[in-house]
C-alpha distance (Angstrom), angle and dihedral (degrees) to the residues before:
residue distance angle dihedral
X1 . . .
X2 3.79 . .
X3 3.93 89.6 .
X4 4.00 84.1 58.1
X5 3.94 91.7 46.0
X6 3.80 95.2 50.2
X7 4.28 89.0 41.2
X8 3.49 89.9 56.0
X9 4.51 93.1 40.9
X10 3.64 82.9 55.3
X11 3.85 98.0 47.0
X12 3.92 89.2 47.4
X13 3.84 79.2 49.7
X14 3.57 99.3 59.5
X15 3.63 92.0 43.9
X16 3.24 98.2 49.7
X17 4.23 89.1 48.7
X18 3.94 85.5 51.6
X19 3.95 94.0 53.9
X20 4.10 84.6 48.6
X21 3.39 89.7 61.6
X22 3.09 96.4 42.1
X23 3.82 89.0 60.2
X24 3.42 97.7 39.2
X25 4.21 82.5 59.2
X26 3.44 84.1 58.3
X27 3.77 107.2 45.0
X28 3.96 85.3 50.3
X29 3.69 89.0 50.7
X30 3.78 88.6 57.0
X31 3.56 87.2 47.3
X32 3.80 98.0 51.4
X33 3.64 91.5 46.3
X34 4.09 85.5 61.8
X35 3.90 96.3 45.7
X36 4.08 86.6 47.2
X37 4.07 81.7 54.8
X38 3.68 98.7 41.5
X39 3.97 87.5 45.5
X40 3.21 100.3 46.5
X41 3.90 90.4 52.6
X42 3.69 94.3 62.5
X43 3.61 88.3 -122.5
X44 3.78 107.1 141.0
X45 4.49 128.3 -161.3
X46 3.75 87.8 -110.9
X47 3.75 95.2 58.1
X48 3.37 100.1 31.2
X49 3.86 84.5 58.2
X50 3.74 91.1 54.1
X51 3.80 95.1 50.3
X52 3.94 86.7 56.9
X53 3.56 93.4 48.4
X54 3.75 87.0 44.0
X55 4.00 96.0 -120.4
X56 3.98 116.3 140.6
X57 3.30 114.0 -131.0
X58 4.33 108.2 -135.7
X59 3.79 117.8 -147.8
X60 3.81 152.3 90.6
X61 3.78 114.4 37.6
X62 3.96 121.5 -29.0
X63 3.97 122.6 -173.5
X64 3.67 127.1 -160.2
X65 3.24 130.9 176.9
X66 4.09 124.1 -177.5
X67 4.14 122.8 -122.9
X68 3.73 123.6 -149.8
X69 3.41 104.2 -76.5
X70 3.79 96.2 51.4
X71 3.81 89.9 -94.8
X72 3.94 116.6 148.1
X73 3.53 116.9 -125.7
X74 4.14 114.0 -162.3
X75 3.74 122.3 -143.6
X76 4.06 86.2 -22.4
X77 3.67 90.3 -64.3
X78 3.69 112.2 112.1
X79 3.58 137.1 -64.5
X80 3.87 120.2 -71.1
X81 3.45 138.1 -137.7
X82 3.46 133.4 -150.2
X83 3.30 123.1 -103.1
X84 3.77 145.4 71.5
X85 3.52 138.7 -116.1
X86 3.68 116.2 -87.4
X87 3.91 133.8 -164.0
X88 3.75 89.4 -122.2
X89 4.35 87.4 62.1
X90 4.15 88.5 40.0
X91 4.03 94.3 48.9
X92 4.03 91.4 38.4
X93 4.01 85.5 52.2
X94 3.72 101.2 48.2
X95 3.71 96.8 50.6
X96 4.00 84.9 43.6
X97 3.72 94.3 53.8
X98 4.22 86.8 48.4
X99 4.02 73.8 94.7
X100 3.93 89.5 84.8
X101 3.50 88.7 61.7
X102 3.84 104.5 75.3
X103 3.92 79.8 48.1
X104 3.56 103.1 52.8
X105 4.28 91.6 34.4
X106 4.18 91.5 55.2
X107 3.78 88.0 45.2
X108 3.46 96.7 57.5
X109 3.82 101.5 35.2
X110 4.17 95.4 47.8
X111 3.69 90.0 45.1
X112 3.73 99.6 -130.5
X113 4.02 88.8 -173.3
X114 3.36 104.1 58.1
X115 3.97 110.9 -11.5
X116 4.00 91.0 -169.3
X117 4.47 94.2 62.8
X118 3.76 93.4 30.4
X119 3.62 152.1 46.4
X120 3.77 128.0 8.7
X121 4.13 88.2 -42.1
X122 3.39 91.3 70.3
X123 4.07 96.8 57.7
X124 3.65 108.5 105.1
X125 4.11 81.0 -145.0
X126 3.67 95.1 67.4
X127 3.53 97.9 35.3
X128 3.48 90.1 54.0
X129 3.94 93.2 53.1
X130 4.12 98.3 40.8
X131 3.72 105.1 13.7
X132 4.11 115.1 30.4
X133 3.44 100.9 139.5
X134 3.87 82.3 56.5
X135 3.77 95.6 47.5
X136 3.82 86.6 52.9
X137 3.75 92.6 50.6
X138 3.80 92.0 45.5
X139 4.15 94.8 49.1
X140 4.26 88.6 48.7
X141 3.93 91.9 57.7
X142 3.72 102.3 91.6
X143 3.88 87.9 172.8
X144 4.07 120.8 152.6
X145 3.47 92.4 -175.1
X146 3.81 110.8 125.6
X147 3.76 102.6 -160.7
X148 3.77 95.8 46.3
X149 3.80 112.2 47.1
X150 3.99 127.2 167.4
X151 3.43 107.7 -58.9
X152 3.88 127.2 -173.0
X153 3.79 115.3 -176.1
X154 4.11 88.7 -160.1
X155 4.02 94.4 59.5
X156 3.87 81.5 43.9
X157 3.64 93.5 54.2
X158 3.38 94.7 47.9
X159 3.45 104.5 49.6
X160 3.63 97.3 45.3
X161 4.38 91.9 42.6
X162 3.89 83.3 93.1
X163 3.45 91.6 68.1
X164 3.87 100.1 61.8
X165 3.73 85.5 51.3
X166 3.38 87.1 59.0
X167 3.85 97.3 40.7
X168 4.33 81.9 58.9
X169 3.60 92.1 40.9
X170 3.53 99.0 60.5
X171 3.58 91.5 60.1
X172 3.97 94.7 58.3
X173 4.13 86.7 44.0
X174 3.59 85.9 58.5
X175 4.61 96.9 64.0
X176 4.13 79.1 34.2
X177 4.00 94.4 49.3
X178 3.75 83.9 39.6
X179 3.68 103.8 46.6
X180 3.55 98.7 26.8
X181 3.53 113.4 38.1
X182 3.54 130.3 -102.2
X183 3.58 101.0 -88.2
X184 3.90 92.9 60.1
X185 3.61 88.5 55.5
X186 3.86 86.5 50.3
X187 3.85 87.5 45.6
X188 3.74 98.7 51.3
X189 3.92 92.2 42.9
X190 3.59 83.0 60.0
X191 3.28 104.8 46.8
X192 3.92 95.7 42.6
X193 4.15 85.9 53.9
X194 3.93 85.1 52.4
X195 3.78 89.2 54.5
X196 3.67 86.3 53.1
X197 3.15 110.7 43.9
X198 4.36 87.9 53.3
X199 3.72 87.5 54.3
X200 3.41 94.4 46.3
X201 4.28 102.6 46.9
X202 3.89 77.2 44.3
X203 4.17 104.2 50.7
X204 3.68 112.7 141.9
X205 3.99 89.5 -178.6
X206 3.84 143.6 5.4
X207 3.89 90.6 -90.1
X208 3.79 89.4 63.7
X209 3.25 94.5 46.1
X210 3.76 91.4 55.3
X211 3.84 91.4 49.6
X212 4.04 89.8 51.3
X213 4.11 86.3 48.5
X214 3.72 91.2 58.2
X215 3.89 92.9 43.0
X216 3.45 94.6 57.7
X217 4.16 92.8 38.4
X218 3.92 90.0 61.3
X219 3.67 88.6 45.1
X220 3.59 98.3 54.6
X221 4.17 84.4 41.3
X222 3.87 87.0 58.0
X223 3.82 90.7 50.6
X224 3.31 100.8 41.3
X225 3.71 92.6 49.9
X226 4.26 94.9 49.7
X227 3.98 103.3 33.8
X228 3.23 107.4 63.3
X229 4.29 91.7 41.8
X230 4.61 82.3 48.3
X231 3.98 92.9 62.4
X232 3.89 95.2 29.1
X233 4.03 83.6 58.8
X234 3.78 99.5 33.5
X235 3.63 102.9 43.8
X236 3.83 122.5 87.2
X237 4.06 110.1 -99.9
X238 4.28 92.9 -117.6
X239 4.42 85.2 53.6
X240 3.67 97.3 30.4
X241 4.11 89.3 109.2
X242 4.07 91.1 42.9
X243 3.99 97.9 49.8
X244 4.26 95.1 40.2
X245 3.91 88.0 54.9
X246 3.69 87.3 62.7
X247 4.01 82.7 80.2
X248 3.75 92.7 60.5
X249 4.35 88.2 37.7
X250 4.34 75.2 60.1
X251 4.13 92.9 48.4
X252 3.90 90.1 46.9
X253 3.50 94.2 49.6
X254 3.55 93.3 38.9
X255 3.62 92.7 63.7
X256 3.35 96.0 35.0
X257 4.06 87.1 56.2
X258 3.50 87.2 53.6
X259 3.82 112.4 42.5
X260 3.83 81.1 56.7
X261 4.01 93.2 47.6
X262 3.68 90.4 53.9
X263 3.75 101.0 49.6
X264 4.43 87.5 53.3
X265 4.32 86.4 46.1
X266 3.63 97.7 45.3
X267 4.00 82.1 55.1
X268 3.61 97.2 59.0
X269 3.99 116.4 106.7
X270 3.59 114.5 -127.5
X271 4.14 106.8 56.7
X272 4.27 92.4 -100.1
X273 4.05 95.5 96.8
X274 4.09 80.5 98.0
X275 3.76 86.7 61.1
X276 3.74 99.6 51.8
X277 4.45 96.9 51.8
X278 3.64 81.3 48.9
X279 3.34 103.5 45.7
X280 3.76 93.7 37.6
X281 3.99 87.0 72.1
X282 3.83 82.3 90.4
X283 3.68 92.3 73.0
X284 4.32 90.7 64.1
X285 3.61 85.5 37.5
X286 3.89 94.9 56.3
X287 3.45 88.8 42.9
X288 3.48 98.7 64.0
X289 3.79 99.0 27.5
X290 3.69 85.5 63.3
X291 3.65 103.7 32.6
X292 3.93 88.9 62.5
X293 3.90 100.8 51.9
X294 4.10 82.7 69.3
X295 3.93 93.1 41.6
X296 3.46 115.7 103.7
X297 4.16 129.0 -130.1
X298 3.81 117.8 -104.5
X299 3.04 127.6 -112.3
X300 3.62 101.5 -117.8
X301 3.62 86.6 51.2
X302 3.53 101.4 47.0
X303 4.38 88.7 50.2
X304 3.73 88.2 48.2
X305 4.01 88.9 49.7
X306 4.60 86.9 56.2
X307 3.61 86.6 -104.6
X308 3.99 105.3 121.2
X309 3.50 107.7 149.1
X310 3.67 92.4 53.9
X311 3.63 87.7 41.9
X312 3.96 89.8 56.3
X313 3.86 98.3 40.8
X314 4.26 84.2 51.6
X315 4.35 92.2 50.8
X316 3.90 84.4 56.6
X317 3.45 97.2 55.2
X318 3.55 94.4 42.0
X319 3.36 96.5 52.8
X320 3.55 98.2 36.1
X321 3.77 95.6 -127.7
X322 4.15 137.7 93.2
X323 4.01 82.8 -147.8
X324 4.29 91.4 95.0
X325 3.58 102.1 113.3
X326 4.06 91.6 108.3
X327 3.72 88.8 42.5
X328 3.63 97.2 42.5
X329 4.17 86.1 50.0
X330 3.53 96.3 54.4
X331 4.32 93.4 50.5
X332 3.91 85.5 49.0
X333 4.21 94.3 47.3
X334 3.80 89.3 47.6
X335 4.16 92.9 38.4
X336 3.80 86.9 59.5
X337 3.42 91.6 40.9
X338 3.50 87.2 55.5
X339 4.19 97.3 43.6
X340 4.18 87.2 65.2
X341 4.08 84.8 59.1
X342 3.97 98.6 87.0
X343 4.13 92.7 163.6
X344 3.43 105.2 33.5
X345 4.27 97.4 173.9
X346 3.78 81.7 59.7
X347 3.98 93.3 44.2
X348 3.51 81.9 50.7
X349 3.89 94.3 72.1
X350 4.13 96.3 56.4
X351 3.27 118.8 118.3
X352 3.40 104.1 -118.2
X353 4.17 85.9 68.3
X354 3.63 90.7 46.8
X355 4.04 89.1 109.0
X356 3.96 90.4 46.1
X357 3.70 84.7 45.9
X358 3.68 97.3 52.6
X359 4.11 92.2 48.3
X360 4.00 99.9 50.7
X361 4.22 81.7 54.0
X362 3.52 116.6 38.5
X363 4.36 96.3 34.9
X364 3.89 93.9 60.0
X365 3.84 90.1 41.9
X366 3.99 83.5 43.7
X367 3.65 86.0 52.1
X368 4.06 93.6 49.1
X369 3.57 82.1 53.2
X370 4.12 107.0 58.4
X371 3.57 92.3 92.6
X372 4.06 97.0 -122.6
X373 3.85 88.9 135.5
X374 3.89 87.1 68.1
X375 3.73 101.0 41.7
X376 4.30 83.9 51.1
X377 3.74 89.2 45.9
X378 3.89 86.9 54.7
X379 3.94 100.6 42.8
X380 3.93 95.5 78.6
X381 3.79 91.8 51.0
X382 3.85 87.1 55.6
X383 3.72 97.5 47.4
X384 3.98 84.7 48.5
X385 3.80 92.1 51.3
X386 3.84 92.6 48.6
X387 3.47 97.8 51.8
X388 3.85 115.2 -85.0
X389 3.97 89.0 115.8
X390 4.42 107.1 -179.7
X391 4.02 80.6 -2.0
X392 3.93 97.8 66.0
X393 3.82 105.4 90.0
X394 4.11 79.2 49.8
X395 3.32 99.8 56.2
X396 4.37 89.9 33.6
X397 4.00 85.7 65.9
X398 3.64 90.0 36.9
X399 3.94 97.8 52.2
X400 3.67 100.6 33.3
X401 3.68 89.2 40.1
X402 3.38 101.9 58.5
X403 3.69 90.2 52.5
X404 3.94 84.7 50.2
X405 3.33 92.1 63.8
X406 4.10 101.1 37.1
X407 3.42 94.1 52.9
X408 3.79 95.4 49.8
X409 4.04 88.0 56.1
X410 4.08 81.4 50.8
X411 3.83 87.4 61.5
X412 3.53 92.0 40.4
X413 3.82 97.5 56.0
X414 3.90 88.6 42.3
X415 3.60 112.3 35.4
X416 3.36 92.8 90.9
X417 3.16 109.4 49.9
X418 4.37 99.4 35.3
X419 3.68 85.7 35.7
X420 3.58 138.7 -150.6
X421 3.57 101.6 -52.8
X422 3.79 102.0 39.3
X423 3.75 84.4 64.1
X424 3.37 102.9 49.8
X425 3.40 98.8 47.1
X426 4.20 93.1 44.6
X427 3.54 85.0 47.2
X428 3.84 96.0 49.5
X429 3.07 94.6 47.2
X430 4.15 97.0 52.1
X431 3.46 83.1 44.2
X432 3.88 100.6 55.9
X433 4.02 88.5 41.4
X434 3.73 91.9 50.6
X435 3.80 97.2 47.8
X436 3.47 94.4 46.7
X437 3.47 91.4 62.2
X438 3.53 102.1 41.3
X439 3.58 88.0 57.6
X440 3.65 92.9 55.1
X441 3.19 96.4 56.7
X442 3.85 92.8 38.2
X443 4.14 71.9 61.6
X444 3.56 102.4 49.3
X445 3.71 96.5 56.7
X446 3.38 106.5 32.5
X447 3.97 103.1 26.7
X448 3.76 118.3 178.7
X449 3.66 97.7 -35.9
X450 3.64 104.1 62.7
X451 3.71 85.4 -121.9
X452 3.74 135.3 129.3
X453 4.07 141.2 56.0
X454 3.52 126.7 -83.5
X455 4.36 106.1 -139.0
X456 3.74 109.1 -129.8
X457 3.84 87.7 -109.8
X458 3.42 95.1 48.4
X459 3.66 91.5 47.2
X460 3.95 90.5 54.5
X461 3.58 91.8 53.3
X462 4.02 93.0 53.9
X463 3.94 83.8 40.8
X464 4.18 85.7 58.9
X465 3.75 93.5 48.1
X466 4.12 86.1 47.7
X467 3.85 92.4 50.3
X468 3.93 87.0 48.4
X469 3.72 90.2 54.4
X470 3.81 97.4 45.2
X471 3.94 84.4 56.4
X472 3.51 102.6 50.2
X473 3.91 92.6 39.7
X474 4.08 84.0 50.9
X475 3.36 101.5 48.1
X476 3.86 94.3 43.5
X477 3.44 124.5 15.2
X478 3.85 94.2 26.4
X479 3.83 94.9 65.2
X480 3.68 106.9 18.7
X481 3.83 84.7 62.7
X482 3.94 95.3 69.6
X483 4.64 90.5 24.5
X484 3.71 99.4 59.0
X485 4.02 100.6 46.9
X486 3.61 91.0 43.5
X487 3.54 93.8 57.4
X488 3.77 114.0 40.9
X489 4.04 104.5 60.1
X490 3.69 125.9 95.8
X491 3.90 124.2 -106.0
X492 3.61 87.7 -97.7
X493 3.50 110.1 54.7
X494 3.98 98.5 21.7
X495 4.02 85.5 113.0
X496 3.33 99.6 48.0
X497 3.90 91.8 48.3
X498 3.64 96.8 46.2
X499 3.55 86.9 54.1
X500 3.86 91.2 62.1
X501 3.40 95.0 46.3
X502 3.53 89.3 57.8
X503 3.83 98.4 41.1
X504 3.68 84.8 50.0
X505 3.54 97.4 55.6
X506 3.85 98.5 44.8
X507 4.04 88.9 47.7
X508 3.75 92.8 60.4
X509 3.60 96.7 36.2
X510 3.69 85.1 62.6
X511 3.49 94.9 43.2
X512 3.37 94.2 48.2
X513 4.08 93.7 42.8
X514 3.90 82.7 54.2
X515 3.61 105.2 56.5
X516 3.92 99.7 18.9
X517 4.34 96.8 104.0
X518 3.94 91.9 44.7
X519 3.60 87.1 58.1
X520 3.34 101.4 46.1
X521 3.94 84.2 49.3
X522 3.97 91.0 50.6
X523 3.56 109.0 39.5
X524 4.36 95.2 24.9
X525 3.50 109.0 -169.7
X526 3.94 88.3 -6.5
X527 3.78 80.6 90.7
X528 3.74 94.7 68.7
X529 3.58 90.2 66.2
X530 3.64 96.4 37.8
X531 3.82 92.7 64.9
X532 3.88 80.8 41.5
X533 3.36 94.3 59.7
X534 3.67 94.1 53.8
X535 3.95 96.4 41.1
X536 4.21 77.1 60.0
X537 4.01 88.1 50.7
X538 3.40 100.3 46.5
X539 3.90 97.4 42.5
X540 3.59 86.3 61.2
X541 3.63 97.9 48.0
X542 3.80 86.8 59.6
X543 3.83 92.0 50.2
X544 3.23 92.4 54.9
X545 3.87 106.1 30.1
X546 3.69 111.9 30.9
X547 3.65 120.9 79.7
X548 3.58 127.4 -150.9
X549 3.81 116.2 -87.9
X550 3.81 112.2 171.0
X551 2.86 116.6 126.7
X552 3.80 107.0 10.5
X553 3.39 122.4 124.2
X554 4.22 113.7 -103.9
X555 4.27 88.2 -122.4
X556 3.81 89.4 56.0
X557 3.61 110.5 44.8
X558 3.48 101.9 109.4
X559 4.15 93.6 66.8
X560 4.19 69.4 64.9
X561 4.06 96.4 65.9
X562 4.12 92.2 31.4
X563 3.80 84.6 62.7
X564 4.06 92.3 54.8
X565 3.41 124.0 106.7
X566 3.73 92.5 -131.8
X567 4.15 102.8 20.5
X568 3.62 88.7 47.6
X569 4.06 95.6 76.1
X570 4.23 89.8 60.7
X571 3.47 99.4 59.9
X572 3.61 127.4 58.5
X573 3.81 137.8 -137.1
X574 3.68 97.9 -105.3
X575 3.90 94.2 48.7
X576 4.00 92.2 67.9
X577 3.65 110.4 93.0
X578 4.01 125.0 -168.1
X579 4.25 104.8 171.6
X580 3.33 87.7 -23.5
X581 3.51 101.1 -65.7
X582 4.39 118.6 116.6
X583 3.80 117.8 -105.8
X584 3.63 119.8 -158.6
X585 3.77 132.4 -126.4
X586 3.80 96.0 -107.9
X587 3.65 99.6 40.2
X588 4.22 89.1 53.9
X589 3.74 95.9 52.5
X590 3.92 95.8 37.9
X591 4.15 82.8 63.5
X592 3.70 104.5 34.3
């Protein structure tokens, strides 16, 4: 008998050593696929250690040209400051971008995808307690079908109900973030998720559970809405791009966090594991709520609130210089720019914002719209097929997010210096390859019946193609959705348009959460190449529509869309502003 026992501890052994590797094949894929990208953007250690540290490196050939104004423009990107980056800037933006992790953690532990295979929807416990009539519907579908999976429209509601809180929210966060400051917005965002989370690890009934839902939806709303605008203002023009991705770094690990939170909880014997994901939302929560009482106000906000000298004692510590004077000019010229705008959601509809307009809209619908909630609902059927059995929505969250989170530190260390646009349009493009094929051989095996088996080799290959996706939608898409709107509106309307962004974003999230499973069931693998289709659209609306914005500091982005070949027409000569003085039309593009 004992000869039996230890045959079969050693078989489970081996098995278990063979699945290992297999992961650790995949974790060093992940990694590879970062190197590749780091390589192949000439971006070596040495300099990407003297970025961090805020040193510029000096060497090869350097033009400069001078704007009206006497401002120096480097390499044609956008004028620049002096000044370095300092730990006190680093520290003040990591615990500031802590706000992306009551985003990320609710995402992953209400299982916005699919709330019937993940998150705490998909515990029998809570079901039983909230939902039981759906828990009974759920365990009579015996369906194999692939494509069209149990769907409940109720779970679905509920889950995604937090994100029209948040769509509302945003709008209030935008007089607070405004009025206040940006840290009060962070601060109340926190505090509101806090609230929440209590009533939600607490719920008695379905009622309370609603009331913790919207709690933690305006929270997130209030976040979302002052974050990204904190690090766009506080971080130094050449690193802007590098410290604003720390908010979707938060998200990543957020979900990450929780993915792995919920598969420990919905272990625990008894029928409470529900109780501890949700109630372990606090931990984000008090992260951030805390975090921002120490944070310090930017100085564009604290110049646009009539306090200047505080304003210009805060820019030299930030930068870590007493040189601000041309710095310090240009937040006061666009402050009192932004004092004569008394409405600012009606300023918001002039023309000459029409291109800043058209951004904060169509990229965070674009974003809705790269198909990343099909490839996740797909990546715990593969890790089933290829022999991770009750372990595969584990090792899904594991595997895919771990390449989450390493390709988001690829677009930190090179947003900067590819910019913007080069990522978007590398990572549309392995986006749209990647998806195409995964849906072709989503169609091979299954076809237009949802049925069929996926060989574990097979599977492994599809898995690869998934992983690939994950990466170029996380080091592109991912982050640049929340960057580039936070960065390219005026002082005076910056609220207002961060607000849309972020109502934007949580209206087609719902939208999309809503119908997502009946088209998967309709159009079957047709979906693949829907998303596709729109990954292709939206890559070339940022080719031809985006301009370059590394670089450039936040107060004088808009000499960016005067010198487009298609913005260019909506604004005129005499709204461009360089230190306050006008710059015409001919002059801008001649040193562009």
């Amino acid at each position: 008998m004992h000869g039996i026992v230890e045959t079969r501890i050693v078989f489970s052994a081996l098995l278990l050593y063979k699945e290992l590797l297999c992961l650790r094949c995949l974790l060093a894929l992940a990694l590879l696929i970062a190197l590749f990208f780091l390589a192949s953007s000439s971006l070596s250690l040495r300099s990407l250690c003297f970025r961090v540290l805020g040193i510029r490196l000096v060497g090869g050939v350097r033009s400069e040209v001078t704007m009206a104004g006497g401002a120096v423009v480097a390499g044609g990107e956008g004028k620049e400051y002096p000044g370095k980056l300092t730990l006190f800037v680093l520290l003040t933006c990591v615990v500031a971008a802590t706000g992306g992790l009551i985003f990320g953690y609710d995402i992953g532990i209400s299982g916005d995808v699919n709330p019937s295979i993940c998150g705490v929807t998909s515990m029998d416990s809570f079901l039983t307690k909230f939902f039981p009539e759906v828990l009974s519907k759920e365990k009579a579908n015996k369906s194999t079908n692939q494509y069209c999976t149990f769907d409940s429209p109720l779970l679905t509601i509920f889950t995604s109900s937090l994100y029209l809180a948040a769509l509302v929210s945003s709008f209030f966060a935008s007089v607070v973030t405004r009025v206040f400051g940006r840290k009060w917005s962070m601060l109340g965002g926190g505090l509101i998720f806090l609230i929440g989370s209590a009533l939600n690890g607490a719920a008695i009934n379905v009622s309370m559970l609603i009331f913790g839902r919207i709690f933690l939806g305006i929270g997130i709303g209030f976040a979302n809405q002052s974050v990204p605008l904190y690090l766009s203002e506080m971080a130094p023009a050449r690193l802007r791009g590098m410290l604003n991705i720390g908010f979707q770094l938060m998200i990543t690990i957020g979900i990450f966090a929780a993915n792995v939170i919920n598969y420990g909880t919905a272990k625990i014997e008894g029928g409470w594991g529900w109780r501890v994901s949700l109630a372990l939302a606090a931990v984000p929560a008090s992260i951030i709520t805390i975090g921002s009482l120490f944070l310090p106000d930017t100085p564009n906000s604290l110049i646009e609130r009539g306090h200047p000298e505080a304003a210009k004692e805060m820019l030299r510590r930030v930068r870590g210089t007493d040189d601000v004077y041309e710095e310090f000019s240009d937040l006061v010229t666009a402050s009192e720019e932004s004092k004569m705008v008394k409405h600012p959601w009606k300023n918001i509809l002039k023309r000459k914002y029409r291109p800043q307009l058209t951004m904060t809209i169509l990229i965070p619908f674009f974003q809705q719209l790269t198909g990343i909630n099909v490839i996740m609902f797909y990546a715990p059927v593969l890790f089933k097929t290829i022999g991770f059995g009750d372990d595969a929505s584990l090792m899904s969250a594991v595997i895919t997010g771990v390449v989450n989170v390493v390709a988001t530190f690829v677009s930190i260390f090179t947003v900067d210096k590819l910019g913007r646009r080069k990522l978007f349009l590398q990572g549309g493009t392995q986006m749209l390859i990647s998806q195409a094929i995964v849906g072709t051989l989503i169609a091979i095996k299954f076809g237009t019946s949802g049925q069929g088996q996926i060989p574990k080799g097979y599977g492994y290959v599809v898995l690869f193609f998934i992983c690939v996706y994950v990466a170029g939608f996380a080091w592109s898409w991912g982050p640049l959705g929340w960057l580039v709107p936070s960065e390219i509106f005026p002082l005076e309307i910056r609220s207002a348009g961060q607000s849309i962004n972020v109502s934007v974003n949580m209206f087609f999230t719902f939208i999309i959460a809503q119908v997502f499973l009946t088209m998967l069931c309709h159009m079957k693998f047709g979906l693949f190449y829907f998303f596709a289709g729109w990954v292709l659209i939206m890559t070339i609306f940022i080719a031809l529509f985006l301009p370059e914005t590394k670089n450039v500091p936040i107060e004088e982005m808009i000499s960016v869309w005067k010198a487009h070949w298609f913005w260019g027409k909506f604004i005129a000569d005499e709204d461009i502003h360089v230190r306050g003085d006008h710059v015409g039309s001919a002059d801008l593009h001649a040193k562009a």
